[in-house]
N, C-alpha and C positions, 0 to 999 in steps of 0.2 A: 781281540775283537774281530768280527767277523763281517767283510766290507759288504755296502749291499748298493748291489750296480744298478743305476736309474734304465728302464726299461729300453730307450733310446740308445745307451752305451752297445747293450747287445743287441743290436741292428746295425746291415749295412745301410751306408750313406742314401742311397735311391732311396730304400725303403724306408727309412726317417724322411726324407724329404716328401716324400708321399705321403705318409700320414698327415706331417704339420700342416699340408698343404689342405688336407679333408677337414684336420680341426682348425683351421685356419677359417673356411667355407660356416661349418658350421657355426663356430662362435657370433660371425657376420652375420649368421640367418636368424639367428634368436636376437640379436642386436634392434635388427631390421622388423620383426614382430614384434618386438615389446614395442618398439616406436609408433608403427603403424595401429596396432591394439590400442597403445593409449591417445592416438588422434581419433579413432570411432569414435571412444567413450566420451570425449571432450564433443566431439561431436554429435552426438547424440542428445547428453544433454544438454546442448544448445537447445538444440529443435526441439526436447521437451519445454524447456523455459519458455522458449514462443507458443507453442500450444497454447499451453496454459494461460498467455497472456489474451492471447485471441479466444477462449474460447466461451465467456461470455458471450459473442458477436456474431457467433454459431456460423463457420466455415461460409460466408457470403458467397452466390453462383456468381458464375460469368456474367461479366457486365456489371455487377451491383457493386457500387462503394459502400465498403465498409465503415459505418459512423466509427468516428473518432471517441474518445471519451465525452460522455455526458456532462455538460456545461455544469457548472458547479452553483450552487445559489440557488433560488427562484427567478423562474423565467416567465416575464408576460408577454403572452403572446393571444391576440384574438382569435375569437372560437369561429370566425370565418362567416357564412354565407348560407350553408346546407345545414337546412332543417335539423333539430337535434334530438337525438332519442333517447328518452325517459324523461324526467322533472327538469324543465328548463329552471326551474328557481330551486331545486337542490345543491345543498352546500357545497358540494366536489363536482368539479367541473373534469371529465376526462376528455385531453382533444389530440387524436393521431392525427399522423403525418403521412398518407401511405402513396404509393405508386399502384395503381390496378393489378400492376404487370409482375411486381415482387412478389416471387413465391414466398419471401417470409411474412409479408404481408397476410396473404393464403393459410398460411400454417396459423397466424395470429388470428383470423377470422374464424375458420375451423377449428381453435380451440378454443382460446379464451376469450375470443368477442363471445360468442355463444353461452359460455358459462357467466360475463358482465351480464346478458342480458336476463341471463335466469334471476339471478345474485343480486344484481344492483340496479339494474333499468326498470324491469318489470316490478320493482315494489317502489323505484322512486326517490333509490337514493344519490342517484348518480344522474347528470346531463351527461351525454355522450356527443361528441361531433368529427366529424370528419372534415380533413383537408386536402384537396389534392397537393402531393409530390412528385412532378411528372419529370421524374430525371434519369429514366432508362430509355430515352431515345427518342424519336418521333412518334413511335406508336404508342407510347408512354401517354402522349399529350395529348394525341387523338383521341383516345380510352376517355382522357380528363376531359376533353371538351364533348364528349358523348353523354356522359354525367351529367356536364350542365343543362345542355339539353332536355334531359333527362327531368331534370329539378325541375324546368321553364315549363313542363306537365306534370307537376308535381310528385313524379316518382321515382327518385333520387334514390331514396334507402332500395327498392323494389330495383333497381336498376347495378346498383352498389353489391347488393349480396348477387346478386345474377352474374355479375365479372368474375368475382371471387369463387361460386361455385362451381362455374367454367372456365376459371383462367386457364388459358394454352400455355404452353413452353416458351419458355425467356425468348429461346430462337423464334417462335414460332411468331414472328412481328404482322406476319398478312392476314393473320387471324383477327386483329383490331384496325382491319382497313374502313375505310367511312362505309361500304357496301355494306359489309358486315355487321358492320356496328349498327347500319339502320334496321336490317332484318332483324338481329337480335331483342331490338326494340321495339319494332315490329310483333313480333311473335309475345314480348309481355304486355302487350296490350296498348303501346302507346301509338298516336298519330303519326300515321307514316309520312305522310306530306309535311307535317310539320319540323317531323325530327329531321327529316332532309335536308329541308330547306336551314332547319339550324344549324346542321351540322357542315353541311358545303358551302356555306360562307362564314364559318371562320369567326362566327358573331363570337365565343365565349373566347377567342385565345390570349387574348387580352389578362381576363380573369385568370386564366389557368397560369401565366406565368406571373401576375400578381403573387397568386399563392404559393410559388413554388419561391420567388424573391424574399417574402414576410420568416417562409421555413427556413429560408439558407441565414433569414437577420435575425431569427430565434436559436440559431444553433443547428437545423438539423441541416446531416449533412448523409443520411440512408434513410430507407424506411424500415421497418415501422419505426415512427420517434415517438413517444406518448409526453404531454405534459398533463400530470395531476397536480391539480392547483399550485403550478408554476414548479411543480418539480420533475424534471425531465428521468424518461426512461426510453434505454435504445435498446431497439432491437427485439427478435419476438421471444421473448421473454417466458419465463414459465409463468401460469396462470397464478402462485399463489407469491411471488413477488408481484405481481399487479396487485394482486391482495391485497397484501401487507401494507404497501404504501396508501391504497384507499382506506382500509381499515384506520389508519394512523392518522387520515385526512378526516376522519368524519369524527373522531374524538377527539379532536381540536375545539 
């Protein structure tokens, strides 16, 4: 039988030792990337699980708190103070919760307040109302107490969509200084002396933090919050979930 010598036998000792010493290296390196490979991947789909967790809530800017989960049950909460648009004695009551100054607010106005009022205002089937949520800061509250204002010469809604199709940037907070806010009102036609004088004394802040108190006792805790007859919806939402839940409310 014919001996068959392991390749190590025929090499000098240096040179064995140099090799084991390279696959020694190597073995360690593929060690070390299968470890590290599989903490990406564990990693990674971590951060997909959170996506997906959040991503009803649609990535909220700088400064906005993110609503928590939607209170569970029916929620009553009063339709507030400001005039209501479409059938005030229509079956479905829908009532936001917005902050002027929330872009998702903006995004909700620009799409699917426009398409409620094609859809369900304009024939009657829905009351609509709004609440101030003034919880992005000072200039948040200021905006809300310019609204009131606003309402005290009866053009609240006129005043309302005017924020929303000029809102400035989350940063941009001296855009809604009381100067501003009065020329802005100004220029839609309302009493300049008058809106002044309501606005630099501070008459409505009272109200504005009532409203913002009743949303935090109702559950909301971001804007937009919608309750359709006492069922809560967070967040700006795709137009045909508002849908669906109105649709569901009026065939009751």
């Amino acid at each position: 039988m014919t001996d068959h010598h392991r390749l190590f036998d025929t090499l000098d000792s240096k040179t064995a030792m140099i090799l084991g010493f390279i696959a020694s290296i190597l073995v360690i390196g593929t060690i070390g990337f299968i470890f590290l490979l599989i903490l990406f991947l564990r990693g990674g789909a971590s951060s997909n699980t959170a996506s997906t967790a959040v991503a009803p809530l649609a990535a909220a800017p700088a400064g906005t708190t993110r609503p928590t989960a939607a209170p569970t049950g029916s929620v009553n909460v009063g339709t507030g103070h400001f005039p209501v648009r479409g059938n005030v004695k229509a079956k479905v009551k829908v009532i936001e919760f917005g902050d002027f100054r929330c872009p998702y607010c903006e995004r909700f106005y620009q799409s699917s307040e426009k398409s409620l009022k094609k859809d369900y205002i304009a024939t009657g089937k829905i009351a609509f109302y709004f609440r101030s949520f003034a919880f992005l800061g000072p200039a948040s509250t200021v905006a809300s107490e310019a609204a009131e204002c606003a309402n005290a010469q009866g053009k609240f809604w006129k005043f309302h969509d005017w924020l929303y199709e000029n809102q400035a940037s989350e940063s941009n907070t001296g855009y809604y200084s009381k100067a501003n806010l009065i020329t802005y009102a100004t220029n839609l036609g309302l009493n300049k002396q008058k809106f002044a004088s309501c606005l630099n004394s501070d008459k409505y802040a009272s109200q504005v933090q009532k409203d913002l108190s009743e949303g935090e006792a109702a559950g909301v805790s971001g804007t937009p919050t919608f309750f359709i007859n006492g069922k809560t919806i967070v967040g700006a939402v795709p137009y045909a979930q508002i849908k669906q839940v109105i649709d569901a409310a009026l065939a009751k």
